[in-house]
C-alpha positions in Angstrom: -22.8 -13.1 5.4 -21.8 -9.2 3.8 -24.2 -7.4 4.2 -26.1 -6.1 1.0 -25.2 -2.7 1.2 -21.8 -2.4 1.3 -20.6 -1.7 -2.5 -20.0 1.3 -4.4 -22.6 2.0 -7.1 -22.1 3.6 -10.3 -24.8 4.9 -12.7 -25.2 6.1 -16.4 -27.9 8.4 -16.2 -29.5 7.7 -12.6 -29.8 3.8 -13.9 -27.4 1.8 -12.1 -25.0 0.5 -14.2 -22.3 -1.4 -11.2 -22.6 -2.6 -8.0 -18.8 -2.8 -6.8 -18.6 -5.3 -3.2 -16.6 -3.3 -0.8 -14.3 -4.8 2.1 -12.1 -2.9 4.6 -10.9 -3.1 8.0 -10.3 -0.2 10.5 -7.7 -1.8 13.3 -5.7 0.2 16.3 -2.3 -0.3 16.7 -2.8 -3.2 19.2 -4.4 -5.0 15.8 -8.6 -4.2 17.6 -10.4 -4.6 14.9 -12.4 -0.7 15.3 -14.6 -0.4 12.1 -15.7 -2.2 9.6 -17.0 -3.3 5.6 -18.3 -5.8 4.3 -15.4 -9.3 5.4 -12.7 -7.3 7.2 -11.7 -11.1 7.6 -11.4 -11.7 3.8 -8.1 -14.0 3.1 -6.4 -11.2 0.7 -3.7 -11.6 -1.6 -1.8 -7.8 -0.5 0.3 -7.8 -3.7 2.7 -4.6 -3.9 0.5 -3.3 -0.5 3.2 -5.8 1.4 6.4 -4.0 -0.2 6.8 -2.2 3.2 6.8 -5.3 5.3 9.1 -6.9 2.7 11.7 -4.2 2.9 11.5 -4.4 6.5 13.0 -8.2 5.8 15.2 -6.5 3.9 16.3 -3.8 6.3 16.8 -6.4 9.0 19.1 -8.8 6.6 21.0 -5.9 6.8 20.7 -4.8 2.9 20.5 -1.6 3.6 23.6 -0.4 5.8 25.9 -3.2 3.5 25.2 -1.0 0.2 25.0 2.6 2.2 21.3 2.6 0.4 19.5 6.3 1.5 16.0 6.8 2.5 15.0 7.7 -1.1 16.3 4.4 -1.9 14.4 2.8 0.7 11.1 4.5 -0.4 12.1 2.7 -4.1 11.7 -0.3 -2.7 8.9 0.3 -1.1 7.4 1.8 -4.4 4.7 0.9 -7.2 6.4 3.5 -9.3 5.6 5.4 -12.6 8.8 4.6 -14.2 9.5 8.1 -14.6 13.5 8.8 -15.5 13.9 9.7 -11.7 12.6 6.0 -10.9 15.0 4.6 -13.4 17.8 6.4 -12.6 17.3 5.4 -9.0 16.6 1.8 -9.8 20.0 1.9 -11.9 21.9 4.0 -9.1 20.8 1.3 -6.7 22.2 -1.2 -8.7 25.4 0.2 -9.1 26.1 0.1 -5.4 25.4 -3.1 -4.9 27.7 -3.8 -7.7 24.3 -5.9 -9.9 23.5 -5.6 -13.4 19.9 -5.2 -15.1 20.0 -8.4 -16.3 20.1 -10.3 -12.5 16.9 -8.7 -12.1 14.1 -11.3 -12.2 11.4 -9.2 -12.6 10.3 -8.0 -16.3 9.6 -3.9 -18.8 5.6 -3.3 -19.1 4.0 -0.4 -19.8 4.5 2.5 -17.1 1.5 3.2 -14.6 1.5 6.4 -15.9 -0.2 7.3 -19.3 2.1 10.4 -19.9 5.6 8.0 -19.3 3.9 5.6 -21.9 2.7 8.6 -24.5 6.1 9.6 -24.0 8.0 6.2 -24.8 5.7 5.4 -27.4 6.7 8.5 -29.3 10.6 7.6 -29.0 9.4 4.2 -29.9 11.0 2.5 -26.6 10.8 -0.7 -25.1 10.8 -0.9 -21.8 13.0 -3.5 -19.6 13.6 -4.6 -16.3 14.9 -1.8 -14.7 11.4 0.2 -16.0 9.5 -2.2 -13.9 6.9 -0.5 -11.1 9.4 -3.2 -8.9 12.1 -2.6 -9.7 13.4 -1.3 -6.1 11.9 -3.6 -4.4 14.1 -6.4 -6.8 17.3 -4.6 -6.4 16.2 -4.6 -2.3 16.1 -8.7 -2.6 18.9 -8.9 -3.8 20.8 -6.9 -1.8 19.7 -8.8 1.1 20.2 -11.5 -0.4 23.8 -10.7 -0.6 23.8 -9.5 2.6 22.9 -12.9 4.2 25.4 -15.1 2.1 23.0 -16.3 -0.5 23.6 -16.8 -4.2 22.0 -14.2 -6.4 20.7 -17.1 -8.2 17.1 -17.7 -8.1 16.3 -14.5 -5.4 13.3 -14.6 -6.6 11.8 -17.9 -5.7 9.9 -19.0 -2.7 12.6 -21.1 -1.4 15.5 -19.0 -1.3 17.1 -18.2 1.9 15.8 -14.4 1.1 12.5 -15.4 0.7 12.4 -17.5 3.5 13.0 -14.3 5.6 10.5 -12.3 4.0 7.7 -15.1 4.7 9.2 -15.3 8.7 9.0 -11.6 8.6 5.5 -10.9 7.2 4.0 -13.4 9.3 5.6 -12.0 12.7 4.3 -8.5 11.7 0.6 -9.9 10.8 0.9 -11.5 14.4 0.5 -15.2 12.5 2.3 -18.4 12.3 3.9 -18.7 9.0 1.9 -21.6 8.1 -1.3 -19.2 8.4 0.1 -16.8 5.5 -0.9 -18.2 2.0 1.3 -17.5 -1.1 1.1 -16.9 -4.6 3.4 -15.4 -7.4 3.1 -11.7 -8.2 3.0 -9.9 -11.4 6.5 -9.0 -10.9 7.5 -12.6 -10.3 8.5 -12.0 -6.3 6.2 -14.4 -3.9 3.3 -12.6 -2.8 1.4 -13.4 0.6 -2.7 -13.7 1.3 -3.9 -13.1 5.1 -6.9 -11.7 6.7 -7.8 -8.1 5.3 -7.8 -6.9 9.2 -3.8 -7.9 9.5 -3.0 -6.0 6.1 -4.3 -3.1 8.6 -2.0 -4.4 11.3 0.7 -4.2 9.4 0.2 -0.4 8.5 -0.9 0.7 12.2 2.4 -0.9 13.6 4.1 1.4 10.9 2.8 4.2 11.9 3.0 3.3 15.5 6.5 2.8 15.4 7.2 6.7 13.8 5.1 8.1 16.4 7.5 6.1 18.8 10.6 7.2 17.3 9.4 10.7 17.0 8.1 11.0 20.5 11.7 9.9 21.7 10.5 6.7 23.2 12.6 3.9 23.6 12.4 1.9 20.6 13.2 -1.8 19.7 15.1 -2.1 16.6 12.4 -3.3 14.9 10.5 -0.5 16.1 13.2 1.7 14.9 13.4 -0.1 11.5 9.7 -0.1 10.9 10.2 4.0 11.6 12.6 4.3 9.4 10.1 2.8 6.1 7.4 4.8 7.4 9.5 8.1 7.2 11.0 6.9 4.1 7.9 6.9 2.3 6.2 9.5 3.4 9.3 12.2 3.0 9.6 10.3 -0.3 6.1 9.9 -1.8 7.0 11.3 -5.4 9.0 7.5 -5.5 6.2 5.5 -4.2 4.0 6.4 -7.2 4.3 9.0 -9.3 3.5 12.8 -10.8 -0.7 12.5 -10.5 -0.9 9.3 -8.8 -2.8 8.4 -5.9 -0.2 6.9 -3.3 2.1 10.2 -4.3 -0.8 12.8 -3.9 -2.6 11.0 -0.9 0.8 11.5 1.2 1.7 15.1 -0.5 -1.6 16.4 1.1 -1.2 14.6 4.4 2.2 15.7 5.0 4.1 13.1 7.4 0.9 12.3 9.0 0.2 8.8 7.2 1.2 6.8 4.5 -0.7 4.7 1.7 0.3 2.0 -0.6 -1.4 0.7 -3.4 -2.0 -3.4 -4.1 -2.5 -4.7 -7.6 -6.1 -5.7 -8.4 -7.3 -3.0 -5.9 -5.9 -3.6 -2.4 -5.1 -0.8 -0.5 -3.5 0.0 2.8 -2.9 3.2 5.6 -1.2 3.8 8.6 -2.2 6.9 10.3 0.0 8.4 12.8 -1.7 9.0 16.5 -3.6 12.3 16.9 -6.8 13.8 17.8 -8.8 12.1 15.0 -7.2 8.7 16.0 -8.1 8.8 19.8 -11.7 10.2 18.7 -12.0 6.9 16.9 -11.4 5.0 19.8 -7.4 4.3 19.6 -5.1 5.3 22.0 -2.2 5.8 19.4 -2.2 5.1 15.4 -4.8 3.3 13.2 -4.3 1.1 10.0 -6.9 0.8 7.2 -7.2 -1.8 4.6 -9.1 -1.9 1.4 -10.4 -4.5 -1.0 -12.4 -3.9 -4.2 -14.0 -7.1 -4.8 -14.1 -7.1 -8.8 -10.7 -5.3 -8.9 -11.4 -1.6 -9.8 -8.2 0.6 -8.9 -10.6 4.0 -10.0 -13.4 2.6 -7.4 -10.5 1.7 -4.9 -9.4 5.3 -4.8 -13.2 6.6 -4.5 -13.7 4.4 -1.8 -10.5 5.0 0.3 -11.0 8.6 0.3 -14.5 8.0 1.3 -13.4 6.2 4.3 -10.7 9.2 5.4 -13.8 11.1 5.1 -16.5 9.4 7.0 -13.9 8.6 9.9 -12.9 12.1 10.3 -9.1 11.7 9.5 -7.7 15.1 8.3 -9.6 18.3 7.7 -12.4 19.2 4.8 -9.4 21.2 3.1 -6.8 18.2 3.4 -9.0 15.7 2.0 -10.4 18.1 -0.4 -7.0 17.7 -2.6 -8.3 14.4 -3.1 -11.7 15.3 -4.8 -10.4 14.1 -8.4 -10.2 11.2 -6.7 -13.0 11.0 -4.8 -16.0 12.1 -7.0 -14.0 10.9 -10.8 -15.5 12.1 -13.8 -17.3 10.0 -15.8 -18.0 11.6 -19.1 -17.8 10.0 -22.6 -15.7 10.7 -25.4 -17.5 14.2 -26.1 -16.8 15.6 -22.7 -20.4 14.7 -22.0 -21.4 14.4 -18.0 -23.2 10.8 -18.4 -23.2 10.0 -14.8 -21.3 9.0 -11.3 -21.2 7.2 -8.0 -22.4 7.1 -5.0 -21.3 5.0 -1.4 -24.4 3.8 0.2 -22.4 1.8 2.7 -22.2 2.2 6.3 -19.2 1.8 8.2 -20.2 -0.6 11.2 -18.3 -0.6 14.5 -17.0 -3.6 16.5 -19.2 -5.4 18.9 -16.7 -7.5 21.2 -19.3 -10.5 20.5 -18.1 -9.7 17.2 -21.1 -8.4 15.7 -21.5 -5.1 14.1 -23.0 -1.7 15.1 -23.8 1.6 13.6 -22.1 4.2 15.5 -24.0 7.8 14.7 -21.0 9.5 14.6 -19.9 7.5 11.6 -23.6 6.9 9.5 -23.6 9.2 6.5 
């Protein structure tokens, strides 16, 4: 059973207008499940929230060092991006060296995240193509490894290829599953994408931020370690690529400087990793946490509102820090007049772990 209270509400005028369910899981880097909303055990399809653990397959496959491809062009494949001319660029840079063309990509143009990229291309009348896909680094990535390993180009893409085969080995090992525990379905960009427990989306992120604090702290690393570092860094050094000018990935990592990184899922997943530090071990982890975020109906606005909220009621960063994120946080609602018509509010409670299972109310956390 969730319990009643944990949705987001939004009002027009102090009548409610939405109730938005809520689930998220708080884990250590051990995978202890710490805090709590809603079904932290909610099967979850991750969509692009996985795009670190699937360049980690493609790290290992050795897709990277083949093709000399940088840590910018590692964030691209870890990225959701805008497609601004720096994401394209990249994208087309990225295919150079691994001597590709646009048309072996599988994936397909849309509109750009971004509504001033898509004022912009609508005034020069342009069509975007594959290499304007959010994906786009993530496709050039599969193919590289792809490449890397021996296999054709041909058909990258689908669940069966010797690429993808990897990937599924390699995102069940990091959610601590048996492959035959991770579900699949077909993502918008037409590359498989898995469903698992919300608590091992978390899993995945703590392990990344784990493994940089390992790596930084010059502790001996394993190379998975090492390679799981190396994405972590990579996107936080890089978060303009993730994202995008004004979006939230790209601005949640600007303000936190190094010390975590976020990812955005389609149809409002969302996942952290937050390096080890004196808000972590407060919280009851001896090193790094990961946080994962489900919006039940799919709101990416309510997602954003909610994550933030979550940094804030654990404690992770200062007032200041998290008070970049307010646009985020408390979004306007207005109408087409500029008119104030009314907001949200978080009556949930974040409920710590009982080791029965069950679910407390730490004081330190009730808002």
């Amino acid at each position: 059973m969730i319990p009643s209270e944990d949705y987001v509400v939004t009002d027009r005028g102090g009548i409610v207008e939405n109730r938005h369910r809520v689930h998220a899981a708080v884990v250590d880097a051990e995978g202890r499940l710490l805090y709590a909303l809603g079904n932290p055990m909610r099967q979850t399809l991750a969509r692009s929230a996985a795009k670190p653990a699937q360049a980690l397959a493609i790290l290992e496959a050795s897709g990277l060092a083949r093709y000399s491809f940088d840590e910018a062009d590692l964030a691209l494949m870890c990225a959701s991006h805008s497609s601004e001319e720096r994401h394209i660029a990249r994208t087309r840079a990225m295919l150079s060296k691994i001597k590709a063309e646009e048309a072996d990509l599988r994936c397909g143009g849309h509109p750009s995240l971004s509504e001033t990229v898509n004022r912009a291309w609508i005034k020069q009348d342009y069509a975007p193509t594959a290499v304007c896909s959010n994906c786009s680094g993530k496709h050039v990535g599969m193919i590289a490894g792809a490449q890397a390993i021996g296999a054709g180009v041909e058909g990258y893409h689908l669940p069966d290829h010797p690429m993808q085969l990897i990937v599924k080995r390699t995102v069940a090992e990091l959610c601590d599953l048996d492959p035959r525990d991770v579900e699949w379905g077909v993502d918008g960009c037409n590359l498989p994408t898995p469903a698992f427990p919300l608590d091992r989306l978390a899993r995945i992120y703590a392990k990344l931020a784990s493994a940089a604090d390992g790596v930084e702290g010059r502790e001996e690393s394993s190379p998975r370690g090492a390679a799981l570092a190396r994405i972590f860094q990579a996107m936080a050094r890089h978060p303009e690529l993730v994202a995008g000018e004004g979006r939230y990935c790209t601005v949640l990592m600007r303000v936190f400087n190094g010390a975590l990184i976020g990812k955005l899922g389609a149809d409002a997943s969302y996942a952290i990793g937050v390096r080890a530090s004196h808000d972590t071990r407060r919280l009851g982890a001896d090193g790094a946490l990961g946080i994962s975020v489900k919006i039940e109906d799919g709101n990416i606005e309510i997602l954003y509102a909610v994550v933030t909220e979550i940094l804030e009621r654990l404690g992770i960063g200062s007032p200041e820090l998290r008070g970049e994120l307010a646009a985020f946080h408390h979004p306007k609602r207005v109408n087409t007049m500029g008119v104030s018509t009314g907001g949200l509010s978080f009556p949930f409670q974040l409920r710590g772990s009982e080791p029965e299972g069950e679910y407390s109310r730490p004081a330190a956390l009730v808002q």
